[in-house]
C-alpha positions as CSV (number, residue, x, y, z in Angstrom):
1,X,212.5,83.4,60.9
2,X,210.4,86.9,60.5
3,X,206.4,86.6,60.1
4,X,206.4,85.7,56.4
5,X,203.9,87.5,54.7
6,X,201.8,86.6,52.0
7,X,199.5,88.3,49.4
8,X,197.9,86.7,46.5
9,X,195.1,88.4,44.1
10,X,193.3,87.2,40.9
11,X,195.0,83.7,40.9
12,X,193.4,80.9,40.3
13,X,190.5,80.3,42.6
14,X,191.8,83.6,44.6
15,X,190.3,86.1,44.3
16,X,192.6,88.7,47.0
17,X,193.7,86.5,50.3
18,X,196.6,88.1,52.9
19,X,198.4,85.5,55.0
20,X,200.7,86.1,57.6
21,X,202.4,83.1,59.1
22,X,203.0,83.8,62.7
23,X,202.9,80.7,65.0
24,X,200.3,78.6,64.4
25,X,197.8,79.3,61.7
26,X,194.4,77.6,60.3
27,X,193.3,77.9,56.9
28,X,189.6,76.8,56.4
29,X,187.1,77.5,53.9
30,X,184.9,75.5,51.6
31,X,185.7,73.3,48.0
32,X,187.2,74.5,45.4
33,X,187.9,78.7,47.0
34,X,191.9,78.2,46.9
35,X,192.7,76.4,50.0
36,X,195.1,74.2,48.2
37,X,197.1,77.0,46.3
38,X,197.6,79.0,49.2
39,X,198.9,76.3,51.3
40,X,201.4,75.0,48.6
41,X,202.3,78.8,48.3
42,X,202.9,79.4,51.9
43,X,204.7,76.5,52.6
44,X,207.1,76.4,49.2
45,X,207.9,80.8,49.8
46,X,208.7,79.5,53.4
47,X,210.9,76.6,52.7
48,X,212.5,78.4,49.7
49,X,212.7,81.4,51.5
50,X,214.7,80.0,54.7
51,X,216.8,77.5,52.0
52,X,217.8,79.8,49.8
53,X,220.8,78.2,49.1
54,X,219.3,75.3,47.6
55,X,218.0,77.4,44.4
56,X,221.7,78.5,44.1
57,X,222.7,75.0,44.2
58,X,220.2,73.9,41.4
59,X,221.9,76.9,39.6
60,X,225.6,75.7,39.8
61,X,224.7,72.0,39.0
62,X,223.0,73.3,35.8
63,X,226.4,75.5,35.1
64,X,228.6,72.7,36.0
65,X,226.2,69.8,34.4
66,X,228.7,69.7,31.1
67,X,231.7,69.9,33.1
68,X,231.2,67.3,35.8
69,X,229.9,64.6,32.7
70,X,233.1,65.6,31.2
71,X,235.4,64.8,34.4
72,X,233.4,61.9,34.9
73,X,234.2,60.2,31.7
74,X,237.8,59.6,32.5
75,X,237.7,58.2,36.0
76,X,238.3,54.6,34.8
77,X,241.9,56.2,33.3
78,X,243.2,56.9,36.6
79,X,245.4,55.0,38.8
80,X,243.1,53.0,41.7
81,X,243.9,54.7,44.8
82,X,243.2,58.5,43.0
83,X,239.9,56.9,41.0
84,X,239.3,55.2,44.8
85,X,239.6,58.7,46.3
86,X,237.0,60.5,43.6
87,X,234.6,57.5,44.5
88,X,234.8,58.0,47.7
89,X,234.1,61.8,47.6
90,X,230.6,60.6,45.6
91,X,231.7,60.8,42.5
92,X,230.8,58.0,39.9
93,X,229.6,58.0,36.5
94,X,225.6,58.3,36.1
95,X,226.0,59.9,39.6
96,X,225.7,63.7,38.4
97,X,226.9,64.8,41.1
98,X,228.6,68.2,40.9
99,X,232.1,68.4,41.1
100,X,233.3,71.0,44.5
101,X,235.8,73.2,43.1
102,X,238.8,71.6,44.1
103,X,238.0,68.5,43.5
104,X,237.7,69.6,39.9
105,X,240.8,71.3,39.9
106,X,242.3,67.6,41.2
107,X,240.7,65.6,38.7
108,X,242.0,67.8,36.0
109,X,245.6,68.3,37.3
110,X,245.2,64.2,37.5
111,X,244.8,63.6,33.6
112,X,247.2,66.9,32.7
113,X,249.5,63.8,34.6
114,X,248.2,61.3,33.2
115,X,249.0,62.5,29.5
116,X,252.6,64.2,30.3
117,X,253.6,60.8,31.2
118,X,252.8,59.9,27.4
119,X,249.6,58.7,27.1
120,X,248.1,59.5,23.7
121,X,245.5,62.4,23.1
122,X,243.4,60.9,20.9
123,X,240.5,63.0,18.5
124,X,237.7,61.7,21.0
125,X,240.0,62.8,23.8
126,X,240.1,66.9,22.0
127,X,236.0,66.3,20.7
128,X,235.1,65.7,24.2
129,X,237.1,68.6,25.3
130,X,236.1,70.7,22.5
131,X,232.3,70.1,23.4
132,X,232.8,71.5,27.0
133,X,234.5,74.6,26.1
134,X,233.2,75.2,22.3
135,X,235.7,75.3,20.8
136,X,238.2,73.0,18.9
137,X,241.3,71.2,19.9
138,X,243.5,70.0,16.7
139,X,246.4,68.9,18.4
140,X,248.1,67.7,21.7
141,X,249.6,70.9,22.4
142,X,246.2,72.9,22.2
143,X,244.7,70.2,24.3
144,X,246.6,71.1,27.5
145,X,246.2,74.4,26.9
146,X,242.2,73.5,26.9
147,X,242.9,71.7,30.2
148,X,243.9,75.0,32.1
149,X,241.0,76.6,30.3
150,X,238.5,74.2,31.5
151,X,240.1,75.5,35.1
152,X,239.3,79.2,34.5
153,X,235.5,78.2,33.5
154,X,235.3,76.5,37.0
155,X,236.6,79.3,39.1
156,X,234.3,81.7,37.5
157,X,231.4,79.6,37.7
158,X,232.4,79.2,41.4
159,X,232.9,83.0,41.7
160,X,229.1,83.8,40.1
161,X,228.0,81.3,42.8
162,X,229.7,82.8,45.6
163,X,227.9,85.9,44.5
164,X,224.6,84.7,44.6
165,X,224.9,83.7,48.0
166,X,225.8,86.7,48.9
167,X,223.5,88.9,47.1
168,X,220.6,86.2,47.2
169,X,218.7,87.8,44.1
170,X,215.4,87.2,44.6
171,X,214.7,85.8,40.5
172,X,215.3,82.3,41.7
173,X,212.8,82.2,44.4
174,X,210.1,83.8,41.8
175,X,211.2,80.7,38.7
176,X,210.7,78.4,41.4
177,X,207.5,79.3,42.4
178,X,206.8,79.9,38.7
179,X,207.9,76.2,37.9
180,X,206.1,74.8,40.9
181,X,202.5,76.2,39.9
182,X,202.9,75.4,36.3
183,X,202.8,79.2,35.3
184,X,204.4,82.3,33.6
185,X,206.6,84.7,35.5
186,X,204.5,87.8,34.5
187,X,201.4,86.7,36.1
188,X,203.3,84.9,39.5
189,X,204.7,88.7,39.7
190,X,201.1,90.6,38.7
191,X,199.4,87.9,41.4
192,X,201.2,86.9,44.6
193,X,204.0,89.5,46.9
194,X,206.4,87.9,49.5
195,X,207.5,90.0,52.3
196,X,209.5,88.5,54.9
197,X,209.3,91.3,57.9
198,X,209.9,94.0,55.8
199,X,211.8,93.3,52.7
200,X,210.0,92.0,49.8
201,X,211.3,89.2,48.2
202,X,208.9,88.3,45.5
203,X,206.3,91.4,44.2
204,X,205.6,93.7,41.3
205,X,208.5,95.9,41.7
206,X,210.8,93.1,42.3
């Protein structure tokens, strides 16, 4: 990892305090000056900073959260050894667990079979699907078509992911923090700069 860098001014107990984290380092001083905040902000722009995918990841599981409840309602309708294989992978109901992009194509290529073979789409069957997308169902016919929708929503949601890993923009990293210390985004950008060697990553320009 490059030296970290850290600058915070006018927050909290801080009144200006520059911390670079290079090997070791000791941070002492008396009550109540900031000790606390500056530790829990070196150590979450570190961590965050070096698992970066793991913002990313809370991003997708909030994108997919509708979907994979939606999937996850109709594993009991599939045949044992293919609800077996879902189970396996970690998915179960209550689990939340985001469905990987193929898997989701599976599971819905898996009721698209389930139906052709004649079982009935029923009004909760189109609701539920209707919910997901936003739209309305209002007969069997539209339902499949909603099916290969649902598929197109999933790719691009995986594409916009894909693209965040790549560009890593540096807005998740600044909510986090900005969820983390219980305060607005204006003042966590006014108050504290992250530089990791030379690139900023969270600052007033950025």
């Amino acid at each position: 990892m490059d030296k970290l860098q850290i600058h915070i001014s006018n927050f909290r107990a801080i009144e200006d305090a520059q911390i670079a984290l290079n090997g070791i380092t000791v941070l002492t001083g008396l009550n109540a000056t900031g000790k606390s905040t500056i530790s829990r902000m070196m150590y979450y722009a570190g961590y965050y900073a070096n698992h970066y995918q793991e913002l990313i990841d809370d991003r997708l599981n909030g994108m997919l959260e509708g979907i994979t409840l939606y999937l996850l309602q109709y594993l009991d309708l599939l045949p044992d050894d293919e609800r077996m294989l879902f189970i396996f992978k970690g998915y179960r109901r209550f689990s939340h667990k985001p469905f990987e992009e193929e898997d989701a194509y599976l599971m819905i290529d898996t009721l698209q079979k389930h139906y052709e073979s004649g079982a009935q789409v029923k009004s909760l069957d189109r609701e539920r699907l209707g919910k997901v997308l936003g739209k309305q169902f209002k007969n069997r016919q539209a339902f499949f078509k909603g099916l290969e929708e649902l598929k197109e929503v999933i790719e691009g949601v995986y594409e916009f992911y894909r693209r965040l890993l790549k560009d890593r923009p540096p807005i998740f990293l600044r909510d986090k923090l900005s969820e983390l210390f219980s305060t607005s985004k204006e003042t966590l950008m006014k108050s504290i700069s992250v530089r990791e060697g030379t690139e900023e990553i969270v600052g007033p320009s950025r």
